[in-house]
ZAMARGU-4260 file (C-alpha; in steps of 0.2 Angstrom, whole numbers, plus 5000, padded with zeros to 4 digits):
<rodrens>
0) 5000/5000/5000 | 5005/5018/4996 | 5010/5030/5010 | 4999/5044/5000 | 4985/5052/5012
5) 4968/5055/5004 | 4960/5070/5005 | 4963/5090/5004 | 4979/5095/5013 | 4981/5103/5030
10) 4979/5119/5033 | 4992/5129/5038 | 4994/5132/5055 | 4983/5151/5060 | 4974/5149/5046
15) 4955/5146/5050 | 4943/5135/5043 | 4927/5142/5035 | 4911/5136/5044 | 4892/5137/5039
20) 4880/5153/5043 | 4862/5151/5035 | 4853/5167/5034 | 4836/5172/5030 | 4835/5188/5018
25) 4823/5195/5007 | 4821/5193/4986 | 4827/5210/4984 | 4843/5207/4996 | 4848/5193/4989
30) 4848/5198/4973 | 4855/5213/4975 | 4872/5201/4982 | 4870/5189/4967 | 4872/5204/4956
35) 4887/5211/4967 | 4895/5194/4967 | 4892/5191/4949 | 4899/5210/4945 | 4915/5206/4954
40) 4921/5191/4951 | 4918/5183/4968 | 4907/5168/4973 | 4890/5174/4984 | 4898/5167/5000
45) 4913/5177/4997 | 4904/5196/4994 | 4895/5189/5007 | 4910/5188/5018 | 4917/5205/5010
50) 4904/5215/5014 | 4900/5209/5033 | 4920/5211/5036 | 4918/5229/5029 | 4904/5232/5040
55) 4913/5227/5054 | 4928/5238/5051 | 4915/5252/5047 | 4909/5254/5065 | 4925/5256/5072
60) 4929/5271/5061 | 4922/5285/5066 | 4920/5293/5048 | 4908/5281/5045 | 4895/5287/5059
65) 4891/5302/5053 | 4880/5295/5038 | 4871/5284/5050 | 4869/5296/5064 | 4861/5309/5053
70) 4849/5296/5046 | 4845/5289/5062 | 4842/5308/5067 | 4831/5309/5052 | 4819/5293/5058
75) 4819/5302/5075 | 4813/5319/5068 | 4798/5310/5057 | 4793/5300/5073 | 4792/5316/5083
80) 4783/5325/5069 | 4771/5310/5066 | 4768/5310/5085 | 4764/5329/5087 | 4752/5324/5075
85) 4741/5313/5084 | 4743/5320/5102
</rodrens>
């Protein structure tokens, strides 16, 4: 018999093994990420990856924020104006 292991090689040591993550998501998500995977070159699972890393490093940078606070500021300012409103 030959000495010859079956299967993929090892990985290297620190490098990590990918694992599983099923999401729910709307039609209009996912097809917005098949056309972003398709568009780049990358598999879904890898614009996938992409984007949720990006997202990740986006919260820690301050620059980022400012987009998000003012629209949150916005959703704030049409509750309050939808509440004045009704009272």
């Amino acid at each position: 018999m030959s000495d010859l292991k079956r299967g993929r090689r090892p990985l290297p040591p620190g490098v990590g093994k990918t694992c599983n993550l099923g999401i729910k998501t709307t039609q209009e998500l996912k097809d917005k990420i098949l056309a972003a995977a398709e568009s780049s070159g990358r598999s879904v699972a890898q614009e996938i990856e992409l984007r949720l890393e990006r997202s990740f490093q986006a919260e820690g940078n301050p620059a980022c924020w400012e987009g998000r606070i003012e629209d949150r500021l916005d959703e704030i300012l049409s509750h309050v104006r939808v509440f004045r409103r009704v009272a």
